[in-house]
N, CA, C and O atoms as CSV, one atom per row, in Angstrom:
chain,resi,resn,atom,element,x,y,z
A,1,UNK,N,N,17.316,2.778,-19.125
A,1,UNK,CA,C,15.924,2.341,-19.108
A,1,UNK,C,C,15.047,3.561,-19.336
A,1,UNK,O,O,15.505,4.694,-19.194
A,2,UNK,N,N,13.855,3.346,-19.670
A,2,UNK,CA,C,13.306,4.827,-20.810
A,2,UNK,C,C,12.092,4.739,-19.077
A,2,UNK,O,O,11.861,3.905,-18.202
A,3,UNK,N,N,11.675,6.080,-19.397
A,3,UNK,CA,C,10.569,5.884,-18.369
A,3,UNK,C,C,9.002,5.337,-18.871
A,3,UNK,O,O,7.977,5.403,-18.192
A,4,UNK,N,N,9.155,4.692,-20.482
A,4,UNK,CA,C,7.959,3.823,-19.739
A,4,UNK,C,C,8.239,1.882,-19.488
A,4,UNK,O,O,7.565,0.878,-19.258
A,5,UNK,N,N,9.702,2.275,-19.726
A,5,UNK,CA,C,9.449,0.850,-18.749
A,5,UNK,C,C,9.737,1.103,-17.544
A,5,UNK,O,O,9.953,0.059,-16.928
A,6,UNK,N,N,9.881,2.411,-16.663
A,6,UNK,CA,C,9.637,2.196,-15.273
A,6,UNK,C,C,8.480,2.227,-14.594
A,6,UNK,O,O,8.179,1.800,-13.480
A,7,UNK,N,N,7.824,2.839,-15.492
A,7,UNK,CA,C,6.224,2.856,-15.418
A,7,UNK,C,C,5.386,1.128,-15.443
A,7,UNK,O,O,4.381,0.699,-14.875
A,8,UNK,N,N,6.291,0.562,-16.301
A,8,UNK,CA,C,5.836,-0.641,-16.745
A,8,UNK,C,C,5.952,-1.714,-15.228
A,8,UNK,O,O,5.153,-2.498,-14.717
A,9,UNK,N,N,7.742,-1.160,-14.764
A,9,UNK,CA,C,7.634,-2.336,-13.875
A,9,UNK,C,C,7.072,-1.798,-12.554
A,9,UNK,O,O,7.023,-2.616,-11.635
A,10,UNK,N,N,6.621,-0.496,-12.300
A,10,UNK,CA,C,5.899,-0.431,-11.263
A,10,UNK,C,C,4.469,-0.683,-11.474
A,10,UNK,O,O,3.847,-0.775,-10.415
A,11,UNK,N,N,3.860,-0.803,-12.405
A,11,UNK,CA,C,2.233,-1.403,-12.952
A,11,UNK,C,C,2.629,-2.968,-12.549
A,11,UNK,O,O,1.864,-3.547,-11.778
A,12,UNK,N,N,3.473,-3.471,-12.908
A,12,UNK,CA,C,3.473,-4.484,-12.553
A,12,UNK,C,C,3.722,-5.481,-10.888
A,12,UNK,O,O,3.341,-6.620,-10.617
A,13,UNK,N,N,4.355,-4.665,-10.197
A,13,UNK,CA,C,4.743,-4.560,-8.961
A,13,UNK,C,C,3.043,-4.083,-7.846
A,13,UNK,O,O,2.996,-4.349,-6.645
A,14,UNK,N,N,1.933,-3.429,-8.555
A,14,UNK,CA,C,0.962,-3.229,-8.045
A,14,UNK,C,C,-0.257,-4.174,-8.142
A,14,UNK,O,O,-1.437,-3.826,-8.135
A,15,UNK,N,N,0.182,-5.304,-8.224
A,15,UNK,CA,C,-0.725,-6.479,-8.114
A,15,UNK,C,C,-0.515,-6.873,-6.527
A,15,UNK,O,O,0.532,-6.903,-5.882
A,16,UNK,N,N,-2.364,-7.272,-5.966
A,16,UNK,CA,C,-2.250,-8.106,-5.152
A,16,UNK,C,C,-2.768,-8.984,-5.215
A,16,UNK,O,O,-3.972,-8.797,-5.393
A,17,UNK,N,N,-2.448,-10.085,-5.153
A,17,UNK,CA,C,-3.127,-11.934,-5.898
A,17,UNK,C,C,-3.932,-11.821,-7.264
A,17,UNK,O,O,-3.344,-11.626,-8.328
A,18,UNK,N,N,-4.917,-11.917,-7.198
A,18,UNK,CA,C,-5.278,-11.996,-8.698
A,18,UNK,C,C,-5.733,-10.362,-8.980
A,18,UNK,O,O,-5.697,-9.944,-10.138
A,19,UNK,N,N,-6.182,-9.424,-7.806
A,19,UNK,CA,C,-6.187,-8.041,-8.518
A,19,UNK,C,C,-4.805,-7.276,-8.978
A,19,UNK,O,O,-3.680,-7.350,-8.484
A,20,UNK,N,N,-5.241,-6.586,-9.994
A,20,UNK,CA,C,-3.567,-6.339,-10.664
A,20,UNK,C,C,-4.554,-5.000,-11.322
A,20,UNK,O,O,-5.721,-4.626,-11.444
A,21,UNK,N,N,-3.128,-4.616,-11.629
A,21,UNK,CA,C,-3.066,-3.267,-12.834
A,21,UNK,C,C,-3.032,-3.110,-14.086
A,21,UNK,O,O,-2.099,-2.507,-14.616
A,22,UNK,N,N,-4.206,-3.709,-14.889
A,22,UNK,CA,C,-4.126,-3.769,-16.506
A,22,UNK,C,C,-3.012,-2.906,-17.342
A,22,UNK,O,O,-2.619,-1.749,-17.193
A,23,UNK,N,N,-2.740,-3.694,-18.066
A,23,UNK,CA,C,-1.568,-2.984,-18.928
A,23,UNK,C,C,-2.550,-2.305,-19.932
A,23,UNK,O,O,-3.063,-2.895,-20.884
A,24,UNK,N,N,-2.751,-1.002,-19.609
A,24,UNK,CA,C,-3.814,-0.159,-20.800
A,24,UNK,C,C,-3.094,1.321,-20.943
A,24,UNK,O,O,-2.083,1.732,-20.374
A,25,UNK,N,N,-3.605,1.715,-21.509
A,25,UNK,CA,C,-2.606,3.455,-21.831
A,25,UNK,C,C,-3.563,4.498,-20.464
A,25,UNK,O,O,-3.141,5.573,-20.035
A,26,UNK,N,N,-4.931,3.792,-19.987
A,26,UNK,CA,C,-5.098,4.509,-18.958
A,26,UNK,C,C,-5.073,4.465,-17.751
A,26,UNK,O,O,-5.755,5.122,-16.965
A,27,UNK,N,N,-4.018,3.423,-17.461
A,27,UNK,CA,C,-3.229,2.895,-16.183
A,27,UNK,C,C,-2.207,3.756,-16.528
A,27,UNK,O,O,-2.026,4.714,-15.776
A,28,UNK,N,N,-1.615,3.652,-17.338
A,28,UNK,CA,C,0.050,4.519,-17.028
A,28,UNK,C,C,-0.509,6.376,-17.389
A,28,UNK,O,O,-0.089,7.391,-16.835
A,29,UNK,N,N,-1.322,6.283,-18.242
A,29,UNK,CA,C,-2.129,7.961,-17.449
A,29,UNK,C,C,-1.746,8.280,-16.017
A,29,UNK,O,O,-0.834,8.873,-15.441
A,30,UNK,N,N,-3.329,7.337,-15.566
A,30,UNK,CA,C,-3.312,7.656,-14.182
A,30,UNK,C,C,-2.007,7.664,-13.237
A,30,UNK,O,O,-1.951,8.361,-12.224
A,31,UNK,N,N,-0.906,6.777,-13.690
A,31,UNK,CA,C,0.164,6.285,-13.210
A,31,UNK,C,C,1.146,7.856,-13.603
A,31,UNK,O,O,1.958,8.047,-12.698
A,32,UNK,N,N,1.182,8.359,-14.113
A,32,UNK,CA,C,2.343,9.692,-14.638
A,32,UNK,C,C,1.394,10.707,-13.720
A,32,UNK,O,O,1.972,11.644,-13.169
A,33,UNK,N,N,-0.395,10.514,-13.489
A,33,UNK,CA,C,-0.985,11.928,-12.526
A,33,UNK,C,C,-0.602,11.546,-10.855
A,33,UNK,O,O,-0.813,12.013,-9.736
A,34,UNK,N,N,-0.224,10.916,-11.199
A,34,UNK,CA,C,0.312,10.036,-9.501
A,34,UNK,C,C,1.847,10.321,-9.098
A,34,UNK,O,O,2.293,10.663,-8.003
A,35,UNK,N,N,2.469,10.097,-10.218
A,35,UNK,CA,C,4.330,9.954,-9.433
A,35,UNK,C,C,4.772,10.337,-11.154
A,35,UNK,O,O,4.371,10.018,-12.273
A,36,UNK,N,N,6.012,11.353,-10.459
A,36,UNK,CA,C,6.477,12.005,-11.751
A,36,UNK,C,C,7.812,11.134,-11.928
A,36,UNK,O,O,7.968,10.127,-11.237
A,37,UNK,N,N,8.859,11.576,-12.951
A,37,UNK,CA,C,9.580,10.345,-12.980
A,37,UNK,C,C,10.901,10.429,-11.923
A,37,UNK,O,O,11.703,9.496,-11.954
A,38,UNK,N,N,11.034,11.104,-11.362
A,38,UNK,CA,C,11.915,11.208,-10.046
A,38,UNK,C,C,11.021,9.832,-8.840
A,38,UNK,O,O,11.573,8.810,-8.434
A,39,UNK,N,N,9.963,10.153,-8.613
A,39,UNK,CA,C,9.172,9.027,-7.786
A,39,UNK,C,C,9.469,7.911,-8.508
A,39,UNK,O,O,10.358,7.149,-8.126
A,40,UNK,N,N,8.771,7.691,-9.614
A,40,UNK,CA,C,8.727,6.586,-10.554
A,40,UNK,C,C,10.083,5.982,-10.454
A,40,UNK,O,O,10.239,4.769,-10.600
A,41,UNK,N,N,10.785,6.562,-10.278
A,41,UNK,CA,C,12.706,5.986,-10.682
A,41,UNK,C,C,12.595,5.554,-9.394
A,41,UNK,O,O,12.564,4.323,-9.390
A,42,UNK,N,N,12.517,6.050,-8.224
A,42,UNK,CA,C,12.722,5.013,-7.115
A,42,UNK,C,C,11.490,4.122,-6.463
A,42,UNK,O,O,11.664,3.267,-5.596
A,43,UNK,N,N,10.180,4.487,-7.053
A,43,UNK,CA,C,9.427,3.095,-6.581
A,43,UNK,C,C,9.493,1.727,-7.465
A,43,UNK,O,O,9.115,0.568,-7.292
A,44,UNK,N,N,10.301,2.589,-8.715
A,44,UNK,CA,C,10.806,1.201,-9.870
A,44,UNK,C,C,11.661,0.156,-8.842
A,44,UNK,O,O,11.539,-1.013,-9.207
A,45,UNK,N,N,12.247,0.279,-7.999
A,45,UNK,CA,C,13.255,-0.119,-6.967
A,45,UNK,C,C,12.531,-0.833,-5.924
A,45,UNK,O,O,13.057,-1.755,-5.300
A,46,UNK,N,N,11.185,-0.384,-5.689
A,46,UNK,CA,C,10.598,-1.322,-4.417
A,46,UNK,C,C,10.303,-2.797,-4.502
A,46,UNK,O,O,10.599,-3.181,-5.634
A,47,UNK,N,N,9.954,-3.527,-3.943
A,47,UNK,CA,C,9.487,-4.836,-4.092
A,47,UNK,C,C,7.933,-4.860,-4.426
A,47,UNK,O,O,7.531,-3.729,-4.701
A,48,UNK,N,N,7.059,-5.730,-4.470
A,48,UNK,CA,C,5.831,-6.151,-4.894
A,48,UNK,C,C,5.218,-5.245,-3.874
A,48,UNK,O,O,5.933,-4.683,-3.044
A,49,UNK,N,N,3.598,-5.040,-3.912
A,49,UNK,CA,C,2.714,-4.269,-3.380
A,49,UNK,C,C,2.612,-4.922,-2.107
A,49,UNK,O,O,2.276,-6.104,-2.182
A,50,UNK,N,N,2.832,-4.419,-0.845
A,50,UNK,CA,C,2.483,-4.698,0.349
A,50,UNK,C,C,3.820,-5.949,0.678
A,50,UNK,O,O,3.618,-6.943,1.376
A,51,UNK,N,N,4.799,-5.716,0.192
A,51,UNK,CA,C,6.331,-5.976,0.869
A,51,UNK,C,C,7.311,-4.790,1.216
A,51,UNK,O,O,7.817,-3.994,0.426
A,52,UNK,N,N,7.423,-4.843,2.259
A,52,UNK,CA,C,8.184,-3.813,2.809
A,52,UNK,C,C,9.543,-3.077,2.340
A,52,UNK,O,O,10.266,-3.838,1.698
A,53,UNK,N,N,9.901,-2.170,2.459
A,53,UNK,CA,C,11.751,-1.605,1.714
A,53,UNK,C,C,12.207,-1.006,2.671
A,53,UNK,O,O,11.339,-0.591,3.439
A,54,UNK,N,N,12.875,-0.863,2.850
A,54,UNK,CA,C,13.983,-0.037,4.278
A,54,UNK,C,C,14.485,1.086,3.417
A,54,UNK,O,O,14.436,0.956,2.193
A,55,UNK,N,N,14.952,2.153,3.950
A,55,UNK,CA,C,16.091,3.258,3.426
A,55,UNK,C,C,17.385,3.018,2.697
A,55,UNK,O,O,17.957,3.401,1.677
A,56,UNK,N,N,17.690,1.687,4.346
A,56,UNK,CA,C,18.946,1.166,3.612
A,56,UNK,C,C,19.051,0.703,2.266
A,56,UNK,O,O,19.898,1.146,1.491
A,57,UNK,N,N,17.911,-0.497,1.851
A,57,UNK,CA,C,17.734,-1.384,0.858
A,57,UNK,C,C,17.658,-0.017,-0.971
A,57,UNK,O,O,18.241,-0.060,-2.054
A,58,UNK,N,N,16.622,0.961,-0.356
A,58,UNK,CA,C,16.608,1.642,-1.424
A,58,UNK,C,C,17.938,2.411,-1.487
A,58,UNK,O,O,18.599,2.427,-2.525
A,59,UNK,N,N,18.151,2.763,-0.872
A,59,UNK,CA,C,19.679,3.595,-1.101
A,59,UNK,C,C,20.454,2.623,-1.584
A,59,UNK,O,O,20.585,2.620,-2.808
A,60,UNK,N,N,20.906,1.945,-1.083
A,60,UNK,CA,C,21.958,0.849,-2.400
A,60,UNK,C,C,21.640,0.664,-3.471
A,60,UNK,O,O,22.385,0.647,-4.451
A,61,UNK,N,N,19.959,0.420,-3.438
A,61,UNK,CA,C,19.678,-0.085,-5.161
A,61,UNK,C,C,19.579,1.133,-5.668
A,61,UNK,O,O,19.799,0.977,-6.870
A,62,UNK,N,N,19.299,2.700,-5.383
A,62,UNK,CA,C,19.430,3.283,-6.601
A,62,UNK,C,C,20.228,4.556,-6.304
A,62,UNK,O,O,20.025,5.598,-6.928
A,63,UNK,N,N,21.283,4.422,-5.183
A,63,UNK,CA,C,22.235,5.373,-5.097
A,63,UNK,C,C,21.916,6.833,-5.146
A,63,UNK,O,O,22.717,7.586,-5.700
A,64,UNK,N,N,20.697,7.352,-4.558
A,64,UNK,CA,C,20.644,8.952,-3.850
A,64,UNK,C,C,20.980,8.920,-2.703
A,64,UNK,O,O,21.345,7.793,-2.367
A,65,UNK,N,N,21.029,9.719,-1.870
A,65,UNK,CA,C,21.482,9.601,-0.028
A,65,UNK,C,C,19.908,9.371,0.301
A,65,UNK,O,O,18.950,9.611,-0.434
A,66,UNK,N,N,19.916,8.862,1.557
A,66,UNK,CA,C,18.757,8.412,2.295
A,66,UNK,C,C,18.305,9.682,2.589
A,66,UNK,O,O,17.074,9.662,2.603
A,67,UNK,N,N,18.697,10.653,2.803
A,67,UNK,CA,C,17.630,11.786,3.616
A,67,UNK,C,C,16.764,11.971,2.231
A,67,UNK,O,O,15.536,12.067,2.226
A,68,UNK,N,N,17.799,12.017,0.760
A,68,UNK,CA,C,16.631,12.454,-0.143
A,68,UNK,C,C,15.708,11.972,-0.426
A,68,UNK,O,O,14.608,12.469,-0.670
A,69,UNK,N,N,16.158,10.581,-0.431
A,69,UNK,CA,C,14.828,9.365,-0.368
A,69,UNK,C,C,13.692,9.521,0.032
A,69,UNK,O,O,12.625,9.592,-0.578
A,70,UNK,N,N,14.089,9.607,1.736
A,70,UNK,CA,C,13.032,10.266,2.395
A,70,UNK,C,C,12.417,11.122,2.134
A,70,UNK,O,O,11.232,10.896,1.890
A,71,UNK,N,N,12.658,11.786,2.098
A,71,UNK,CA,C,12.118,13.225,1.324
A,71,UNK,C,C,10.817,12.827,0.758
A,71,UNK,O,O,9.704,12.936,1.273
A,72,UNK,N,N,11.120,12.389,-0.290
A,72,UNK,CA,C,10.509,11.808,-1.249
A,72,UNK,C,C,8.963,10.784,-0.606
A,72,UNK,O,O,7.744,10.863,-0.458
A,73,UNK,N,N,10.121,9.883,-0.412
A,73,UNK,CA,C,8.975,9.093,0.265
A,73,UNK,C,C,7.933,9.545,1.199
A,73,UNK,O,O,6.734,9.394,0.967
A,74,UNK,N,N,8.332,10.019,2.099
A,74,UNK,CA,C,7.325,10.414,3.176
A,74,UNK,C,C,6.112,11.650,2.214
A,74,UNK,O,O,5.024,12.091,2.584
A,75,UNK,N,N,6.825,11.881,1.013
A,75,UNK,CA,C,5.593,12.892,0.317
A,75,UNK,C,C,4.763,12.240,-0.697
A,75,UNK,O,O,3.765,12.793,-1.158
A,76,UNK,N,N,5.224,10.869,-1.116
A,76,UNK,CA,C,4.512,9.705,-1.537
A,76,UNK,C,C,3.308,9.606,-0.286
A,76,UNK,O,O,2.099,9.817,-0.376
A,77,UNK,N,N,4.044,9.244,0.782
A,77,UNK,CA,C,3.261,8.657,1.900
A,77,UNK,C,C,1.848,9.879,2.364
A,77,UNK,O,O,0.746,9.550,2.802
A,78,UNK,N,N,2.316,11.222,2.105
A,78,UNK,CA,C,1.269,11.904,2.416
A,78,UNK,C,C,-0.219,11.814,1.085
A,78,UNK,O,O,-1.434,11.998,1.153
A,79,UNK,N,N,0.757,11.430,-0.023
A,79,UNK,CA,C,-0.457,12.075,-0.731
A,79,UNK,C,C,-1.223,9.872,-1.223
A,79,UNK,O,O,-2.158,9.578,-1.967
A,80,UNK,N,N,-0.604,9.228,-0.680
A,80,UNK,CA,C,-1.351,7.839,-0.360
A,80,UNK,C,C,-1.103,7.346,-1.186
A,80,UNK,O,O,-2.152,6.850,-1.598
A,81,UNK,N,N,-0.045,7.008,-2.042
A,81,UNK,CA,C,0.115,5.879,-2.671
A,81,UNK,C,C,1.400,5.131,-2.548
A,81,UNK,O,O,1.852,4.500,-3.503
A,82,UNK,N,N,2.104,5.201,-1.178
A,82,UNK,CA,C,2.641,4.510,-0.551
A,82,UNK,C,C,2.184,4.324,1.123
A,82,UNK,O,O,1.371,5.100,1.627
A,83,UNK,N,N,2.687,3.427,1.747
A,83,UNK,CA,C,2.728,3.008,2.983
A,83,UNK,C,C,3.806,2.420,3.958
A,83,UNK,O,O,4.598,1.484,3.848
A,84,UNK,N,N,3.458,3.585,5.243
A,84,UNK,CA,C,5.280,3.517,6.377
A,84,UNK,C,C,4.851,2.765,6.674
A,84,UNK,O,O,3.629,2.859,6.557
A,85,UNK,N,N,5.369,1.387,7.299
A,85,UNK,CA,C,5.078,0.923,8.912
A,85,UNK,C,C,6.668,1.670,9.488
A,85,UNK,O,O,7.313,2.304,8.652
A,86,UNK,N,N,7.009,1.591,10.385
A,86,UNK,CA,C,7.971,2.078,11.505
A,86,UNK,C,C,9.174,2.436,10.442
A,86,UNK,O,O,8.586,3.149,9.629
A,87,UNK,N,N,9.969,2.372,10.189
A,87,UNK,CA,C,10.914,2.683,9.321
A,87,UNK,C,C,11.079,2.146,7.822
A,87,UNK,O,O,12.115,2.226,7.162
A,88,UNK,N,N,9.837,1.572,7.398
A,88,UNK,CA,C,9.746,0.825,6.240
A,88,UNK,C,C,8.627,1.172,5.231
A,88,UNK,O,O,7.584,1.720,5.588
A,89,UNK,N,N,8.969,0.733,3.604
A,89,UNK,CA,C,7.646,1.542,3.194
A,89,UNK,C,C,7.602,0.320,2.356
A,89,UNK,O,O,8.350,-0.647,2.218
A,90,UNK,N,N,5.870,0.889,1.572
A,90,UNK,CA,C,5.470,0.076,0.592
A,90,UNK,C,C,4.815,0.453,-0.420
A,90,UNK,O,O,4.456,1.630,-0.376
A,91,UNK,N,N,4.506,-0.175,-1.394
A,91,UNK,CA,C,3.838,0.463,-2.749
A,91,UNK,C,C,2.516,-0.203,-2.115
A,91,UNK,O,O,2.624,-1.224,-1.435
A,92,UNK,N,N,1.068,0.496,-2.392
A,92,UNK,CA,C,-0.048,0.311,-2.221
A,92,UNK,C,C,-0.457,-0.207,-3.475
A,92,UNK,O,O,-0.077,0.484,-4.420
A,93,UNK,N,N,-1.301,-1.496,-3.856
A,93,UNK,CA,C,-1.973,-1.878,-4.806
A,93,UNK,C,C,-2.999,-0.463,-5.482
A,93,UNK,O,O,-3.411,0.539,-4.898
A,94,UNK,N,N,-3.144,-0.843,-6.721
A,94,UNK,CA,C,-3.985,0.132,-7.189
A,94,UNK,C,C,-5.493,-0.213,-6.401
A,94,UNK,O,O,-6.214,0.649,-5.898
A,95,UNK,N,N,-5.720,-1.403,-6.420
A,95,UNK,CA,C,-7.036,-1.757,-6.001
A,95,UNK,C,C,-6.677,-3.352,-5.070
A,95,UNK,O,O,-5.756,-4.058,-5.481
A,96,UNK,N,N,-7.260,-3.660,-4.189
A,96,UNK,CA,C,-7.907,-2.336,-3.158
A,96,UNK,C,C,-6.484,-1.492,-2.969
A,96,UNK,O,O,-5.433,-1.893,-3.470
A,97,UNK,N,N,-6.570,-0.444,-2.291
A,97,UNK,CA,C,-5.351,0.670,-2.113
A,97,UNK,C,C,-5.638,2.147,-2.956
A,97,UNK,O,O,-6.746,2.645,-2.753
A,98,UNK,N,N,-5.002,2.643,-3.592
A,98,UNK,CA,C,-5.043,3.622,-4.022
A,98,UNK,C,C,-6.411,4.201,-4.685
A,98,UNK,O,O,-6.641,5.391,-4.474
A,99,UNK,N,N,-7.218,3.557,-5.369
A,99,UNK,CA,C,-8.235,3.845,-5.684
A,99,UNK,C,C,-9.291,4.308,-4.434
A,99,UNK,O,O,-9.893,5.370,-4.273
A,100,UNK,N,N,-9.264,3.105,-3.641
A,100,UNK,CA,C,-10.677,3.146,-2.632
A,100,UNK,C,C,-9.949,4.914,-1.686
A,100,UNK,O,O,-10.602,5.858,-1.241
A,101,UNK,N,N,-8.552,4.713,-1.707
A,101,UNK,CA,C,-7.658,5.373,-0.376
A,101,UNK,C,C,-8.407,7.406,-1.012
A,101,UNK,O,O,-8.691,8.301,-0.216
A,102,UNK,N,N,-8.488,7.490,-2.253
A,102,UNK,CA,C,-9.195,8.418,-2.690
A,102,UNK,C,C,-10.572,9.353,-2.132
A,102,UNK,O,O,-10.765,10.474,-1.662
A,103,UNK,N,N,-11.434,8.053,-2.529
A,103,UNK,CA,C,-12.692,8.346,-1.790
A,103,UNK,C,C,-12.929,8.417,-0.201
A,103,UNK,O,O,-13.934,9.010,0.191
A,104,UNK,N,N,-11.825,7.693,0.972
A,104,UNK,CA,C,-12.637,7.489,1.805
A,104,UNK,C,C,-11.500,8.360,2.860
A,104,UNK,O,O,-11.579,8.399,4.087
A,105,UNK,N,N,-10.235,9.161,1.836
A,105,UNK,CA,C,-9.688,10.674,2.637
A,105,UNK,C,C,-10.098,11.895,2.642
A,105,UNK,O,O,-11.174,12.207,2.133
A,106,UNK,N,N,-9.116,12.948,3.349
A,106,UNK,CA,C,-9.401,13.805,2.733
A,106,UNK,C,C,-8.079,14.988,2.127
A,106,UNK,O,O,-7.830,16.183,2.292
A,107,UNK,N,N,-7.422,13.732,1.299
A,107,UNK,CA,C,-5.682,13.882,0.483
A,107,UNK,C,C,-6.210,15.347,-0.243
A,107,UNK,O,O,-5.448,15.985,-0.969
């Protein structure tokens, strides 16, 4: 799979009900200044925006060890375009989520 269809299916995975992520060349811009393709390869793996993933779940589907995952993730999670609850994460919608999460930190 080339990386812009992982780009593709995580644009697509960042819809919440009818707000979504236009398929335009300056969505997947913004989308490559956000997550390089090491991120991109495993949030290609998450479920829809604001459904949860476990360690476990991602480690089977894309076979790194969980600590690296982590790794990873929790540096998604710092710079806000994912979300922990207790041992679980999620992809944040572009809007609301990542956009507004910009203006009202201080990432």
């Amino acid at each position: 799979m080339s990386e812009v269809d992982k780009y593709e299916i995580v644009r697509q995975k960042l819809s919440l009900g009818p707000l979504y992520a236009p398929k335009h060349k300056k969505i997947y811009e913004l989308m490559k200044l956000l997550w390089n393709e090491e991120e991109i390869n495993i949030l290609s793996h998450f479920k829809d925006a604001d459904q949860y993933n476990s360690l476990r779940e991602l480690e089977k589907k894309i076979g790194i060890p969980r600590n690296e995952i982590k790794i990873i993730l929790d540096r998604l999670k710092n710079r806000g375009t994912i979300v922990k609850r207790a041992t679980k994460y999620s992809l944040i919608p572009i809007i609301p989520g990542i956009f507004e999460r910009y203006f009202i930190s201080d990432l």
